[in-house]
N, CA and C atoms as a LAMMPS dump frame, in Angstrom:
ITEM: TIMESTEP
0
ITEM: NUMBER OF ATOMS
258
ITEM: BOX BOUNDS ff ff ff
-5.0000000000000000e+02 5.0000000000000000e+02
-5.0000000000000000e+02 5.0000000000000000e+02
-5.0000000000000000e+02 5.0000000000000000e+02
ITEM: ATOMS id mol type element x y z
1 1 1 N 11.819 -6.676 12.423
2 1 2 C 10.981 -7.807 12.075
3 1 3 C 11.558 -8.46 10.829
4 2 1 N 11.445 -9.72 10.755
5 2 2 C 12.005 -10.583 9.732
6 2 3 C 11.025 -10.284 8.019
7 3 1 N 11.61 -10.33 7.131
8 3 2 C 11.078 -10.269 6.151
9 3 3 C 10.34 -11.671 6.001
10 4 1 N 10.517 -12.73 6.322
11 4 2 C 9.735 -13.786 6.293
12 4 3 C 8.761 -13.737 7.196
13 5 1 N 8.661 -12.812 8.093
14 5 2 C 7.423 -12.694 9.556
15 5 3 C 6.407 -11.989 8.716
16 6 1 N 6.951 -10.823 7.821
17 6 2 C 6.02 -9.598 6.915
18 6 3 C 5.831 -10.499 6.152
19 7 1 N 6.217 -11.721 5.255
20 7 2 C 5.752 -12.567 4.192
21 7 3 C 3.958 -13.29 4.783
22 8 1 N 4.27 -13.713 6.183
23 8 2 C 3.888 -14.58 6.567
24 8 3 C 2.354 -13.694 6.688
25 9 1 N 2.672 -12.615 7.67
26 9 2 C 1.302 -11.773 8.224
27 9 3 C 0.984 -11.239 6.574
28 10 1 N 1.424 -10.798 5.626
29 10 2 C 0.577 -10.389 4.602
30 10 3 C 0.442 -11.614 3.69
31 11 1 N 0.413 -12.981 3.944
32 11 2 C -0.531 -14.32 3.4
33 11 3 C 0.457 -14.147 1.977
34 12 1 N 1.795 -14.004 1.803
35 12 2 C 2.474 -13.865 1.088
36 12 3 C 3.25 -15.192 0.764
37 13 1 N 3.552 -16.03 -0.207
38 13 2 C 4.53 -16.719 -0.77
39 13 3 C 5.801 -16.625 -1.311
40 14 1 N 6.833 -16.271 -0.775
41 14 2 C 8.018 -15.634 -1.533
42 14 3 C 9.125 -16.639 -1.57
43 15 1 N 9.868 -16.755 -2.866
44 15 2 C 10.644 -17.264 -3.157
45 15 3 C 11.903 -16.72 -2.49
46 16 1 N 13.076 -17.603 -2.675
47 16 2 C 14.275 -17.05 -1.986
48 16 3 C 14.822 -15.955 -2.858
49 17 1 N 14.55 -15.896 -4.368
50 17 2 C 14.87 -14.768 -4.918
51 17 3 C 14.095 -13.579 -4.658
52 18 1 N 13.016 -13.71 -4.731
53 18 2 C 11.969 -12.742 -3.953
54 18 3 C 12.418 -12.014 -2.3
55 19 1 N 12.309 -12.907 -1.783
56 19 2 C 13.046 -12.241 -0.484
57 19 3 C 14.39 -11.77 -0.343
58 20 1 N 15.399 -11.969 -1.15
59 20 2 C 16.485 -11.369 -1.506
60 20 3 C 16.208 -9.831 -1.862
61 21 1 N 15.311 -9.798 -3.257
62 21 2 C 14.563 -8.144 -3.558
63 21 3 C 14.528 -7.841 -2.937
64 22 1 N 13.281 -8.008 -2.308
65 22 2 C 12.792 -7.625 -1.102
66 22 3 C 13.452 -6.92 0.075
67 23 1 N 14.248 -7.674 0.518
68 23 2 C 15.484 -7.279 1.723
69 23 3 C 15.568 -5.888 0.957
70 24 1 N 16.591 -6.158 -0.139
71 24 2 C 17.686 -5.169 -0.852
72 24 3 C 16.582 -3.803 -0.941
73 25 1 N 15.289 -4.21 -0.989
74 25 2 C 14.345 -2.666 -1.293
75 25 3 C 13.705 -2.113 -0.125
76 26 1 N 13.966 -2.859 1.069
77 26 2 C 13.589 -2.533 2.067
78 26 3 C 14.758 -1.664 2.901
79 27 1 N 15.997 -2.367 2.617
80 27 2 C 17.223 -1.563 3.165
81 27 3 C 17.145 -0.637 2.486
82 28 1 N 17.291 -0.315 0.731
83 28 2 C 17.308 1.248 0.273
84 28 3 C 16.102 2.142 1.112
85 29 1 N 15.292 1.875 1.287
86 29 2 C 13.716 2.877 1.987
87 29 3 C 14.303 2.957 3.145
88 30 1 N 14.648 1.925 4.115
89 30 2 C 15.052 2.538 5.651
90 30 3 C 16.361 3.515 5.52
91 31 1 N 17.506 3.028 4.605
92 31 2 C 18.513 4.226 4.378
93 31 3 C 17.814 5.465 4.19
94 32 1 N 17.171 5.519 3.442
95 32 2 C 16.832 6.763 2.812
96 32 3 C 16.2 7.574 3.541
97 33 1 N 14.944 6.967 4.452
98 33 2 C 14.356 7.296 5.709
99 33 3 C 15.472 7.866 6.409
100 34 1 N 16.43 7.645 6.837
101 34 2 C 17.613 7.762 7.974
102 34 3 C 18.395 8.933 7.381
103 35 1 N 18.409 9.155 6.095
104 35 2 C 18.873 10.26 5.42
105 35 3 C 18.121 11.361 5.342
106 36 1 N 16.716 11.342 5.798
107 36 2 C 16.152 12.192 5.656
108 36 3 C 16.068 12.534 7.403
109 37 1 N 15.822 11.749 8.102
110 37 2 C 16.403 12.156 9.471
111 37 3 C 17.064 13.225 9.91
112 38 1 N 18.474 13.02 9.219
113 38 2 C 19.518 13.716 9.377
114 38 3 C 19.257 15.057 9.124
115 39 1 N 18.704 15.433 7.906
116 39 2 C 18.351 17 7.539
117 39 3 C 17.883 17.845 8.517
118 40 1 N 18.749 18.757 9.006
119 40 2 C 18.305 19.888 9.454
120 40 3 C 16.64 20.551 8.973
121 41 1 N 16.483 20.86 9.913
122 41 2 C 14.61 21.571 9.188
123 41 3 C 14.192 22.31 10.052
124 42 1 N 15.12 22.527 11.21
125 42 2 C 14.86 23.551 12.356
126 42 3 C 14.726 24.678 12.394
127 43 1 N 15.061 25.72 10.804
128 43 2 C 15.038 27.104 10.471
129 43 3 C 14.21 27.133 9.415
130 44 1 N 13.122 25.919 9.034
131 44 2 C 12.526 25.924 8.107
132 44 3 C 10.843 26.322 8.568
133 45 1 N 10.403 27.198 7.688
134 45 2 C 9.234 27.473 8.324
135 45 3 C 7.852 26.047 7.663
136 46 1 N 7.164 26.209 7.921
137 46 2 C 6.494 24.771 7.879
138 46 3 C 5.478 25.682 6.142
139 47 1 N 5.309 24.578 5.748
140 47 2 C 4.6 25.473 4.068
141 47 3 C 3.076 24.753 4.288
142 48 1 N 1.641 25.611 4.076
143 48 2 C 0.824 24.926 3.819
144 48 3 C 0.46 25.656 2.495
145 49 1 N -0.324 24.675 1.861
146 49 2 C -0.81 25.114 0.387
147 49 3 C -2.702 24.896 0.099
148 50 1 N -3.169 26.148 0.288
149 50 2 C -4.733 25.893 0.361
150 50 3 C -5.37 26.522 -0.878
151 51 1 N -5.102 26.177 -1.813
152 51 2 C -6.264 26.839 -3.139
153 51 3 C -7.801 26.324 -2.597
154 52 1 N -8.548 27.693 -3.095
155 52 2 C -9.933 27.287 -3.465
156 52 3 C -10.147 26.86 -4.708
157 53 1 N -10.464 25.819 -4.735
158 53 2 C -11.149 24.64 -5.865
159 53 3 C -12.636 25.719 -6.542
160 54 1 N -12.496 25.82 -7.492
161 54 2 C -13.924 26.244 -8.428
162 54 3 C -14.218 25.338 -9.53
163 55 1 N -15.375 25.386 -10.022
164 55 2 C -15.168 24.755 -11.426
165 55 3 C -15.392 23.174 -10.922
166 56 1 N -15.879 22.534 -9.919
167 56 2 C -15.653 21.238 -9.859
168 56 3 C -16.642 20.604 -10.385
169 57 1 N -16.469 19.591 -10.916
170 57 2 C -17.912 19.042 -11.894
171 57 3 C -18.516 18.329 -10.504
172 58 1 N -19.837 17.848 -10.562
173 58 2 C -20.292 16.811 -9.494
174 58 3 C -20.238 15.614 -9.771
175 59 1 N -20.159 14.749 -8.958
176 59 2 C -19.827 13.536 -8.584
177 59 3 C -21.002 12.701 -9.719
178 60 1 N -21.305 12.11 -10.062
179 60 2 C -22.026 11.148 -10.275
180 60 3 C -21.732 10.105 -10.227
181 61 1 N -23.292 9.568 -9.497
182 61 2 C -23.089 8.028 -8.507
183 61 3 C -24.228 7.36 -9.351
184 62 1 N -23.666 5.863 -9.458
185 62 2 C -24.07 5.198 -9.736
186 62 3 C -24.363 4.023 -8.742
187 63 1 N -25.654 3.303 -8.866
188 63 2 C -25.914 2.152 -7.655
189 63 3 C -24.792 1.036 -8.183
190 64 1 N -24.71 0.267 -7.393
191 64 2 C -23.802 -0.776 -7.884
192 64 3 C -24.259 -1.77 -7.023
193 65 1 N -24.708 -3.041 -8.064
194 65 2 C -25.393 -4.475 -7.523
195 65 3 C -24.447 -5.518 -7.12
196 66 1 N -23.807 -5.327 -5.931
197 66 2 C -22.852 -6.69 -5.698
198 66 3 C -23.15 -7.919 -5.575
199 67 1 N -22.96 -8.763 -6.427
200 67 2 C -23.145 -10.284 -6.323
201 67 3 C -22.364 -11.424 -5.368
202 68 1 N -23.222 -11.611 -4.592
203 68 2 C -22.992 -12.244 -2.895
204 68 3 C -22.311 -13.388 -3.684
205 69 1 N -22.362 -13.803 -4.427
206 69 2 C -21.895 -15.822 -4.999
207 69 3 C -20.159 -14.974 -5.084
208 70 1 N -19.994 -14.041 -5.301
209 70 2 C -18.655 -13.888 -6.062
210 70 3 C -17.501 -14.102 -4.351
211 71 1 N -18.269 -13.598 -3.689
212 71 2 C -17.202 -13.874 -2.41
213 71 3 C -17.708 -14.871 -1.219
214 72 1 N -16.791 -15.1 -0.673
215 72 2 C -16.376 -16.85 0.165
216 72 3 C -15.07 -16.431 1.226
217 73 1 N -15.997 -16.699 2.139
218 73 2 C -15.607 -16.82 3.303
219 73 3 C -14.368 -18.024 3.427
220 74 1 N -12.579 -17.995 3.989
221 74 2 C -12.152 -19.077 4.014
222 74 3 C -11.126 -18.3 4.699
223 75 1 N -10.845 -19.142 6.166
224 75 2 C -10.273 -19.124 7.243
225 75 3 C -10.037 -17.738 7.88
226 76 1 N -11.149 -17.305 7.966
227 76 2 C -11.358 -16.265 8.389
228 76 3 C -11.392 -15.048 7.729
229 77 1 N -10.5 -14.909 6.083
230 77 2 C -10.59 -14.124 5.141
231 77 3 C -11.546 -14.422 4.31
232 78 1 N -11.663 -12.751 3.548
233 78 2 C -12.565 -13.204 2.37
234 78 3 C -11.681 -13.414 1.158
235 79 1 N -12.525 -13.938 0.382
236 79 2 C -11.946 -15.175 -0.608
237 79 3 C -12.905 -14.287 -2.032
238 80 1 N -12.35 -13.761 -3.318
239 80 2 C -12.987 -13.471 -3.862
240 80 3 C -12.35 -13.981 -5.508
241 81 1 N -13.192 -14.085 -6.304
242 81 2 C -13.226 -15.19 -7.712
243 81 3 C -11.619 -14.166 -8.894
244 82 1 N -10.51 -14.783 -9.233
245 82 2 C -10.066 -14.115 -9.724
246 82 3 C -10.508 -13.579 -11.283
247 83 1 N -10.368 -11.903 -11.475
248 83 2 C -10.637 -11.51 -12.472
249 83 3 C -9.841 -11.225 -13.355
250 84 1 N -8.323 -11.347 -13.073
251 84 2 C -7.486 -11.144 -13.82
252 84 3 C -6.304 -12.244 -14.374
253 85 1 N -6.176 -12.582 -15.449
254 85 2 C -5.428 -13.245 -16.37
255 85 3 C -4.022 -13.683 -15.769
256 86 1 N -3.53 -14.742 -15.222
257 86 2 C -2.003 -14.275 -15.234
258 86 3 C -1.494 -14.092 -16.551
């Protein structure tokens, strides 16, 4: 699949330098994937790791009042108010 098809389906804007990254960090992960392929693991016995947990504090929950004005419906996504600074 094209890196501009993955731009497109995740509502993404990418510059041509951006999609350059991009490519270049997507080829290191599939190499690396393909390198791990390769490894033998056929004489390896499989490891699981199960501690019993003690000592766990409990959860405390708090209600939480969501305010309906903050999100908006727009083209089929939701649309919500930005909270962070560029």
């Amino acid at each position: 699949m094209e890196l501009k098809k993955i731009g497109q389906l995740a509502k993404l804007e990418l510059s041509d330098e951006e999609e350059r990254e991009l490519a270049s960090d997507f080829e290191k992960i599939i190499n690396f994937v393909k390198a791990l392929e390769e490894i033998d693991t056929s004489n390896i016995e499989p490891f699981f790791a199960f501690e019993k947990l003690e000592n766990m504090r409990e959860d405390d929950i708090e209600k939480f009042e969501f305010d309906n004005s903050l999100l908006k419906l727009v083209d089929g996504y939701f649309r919500v108010q930005r909270i962070v600074e560029r």
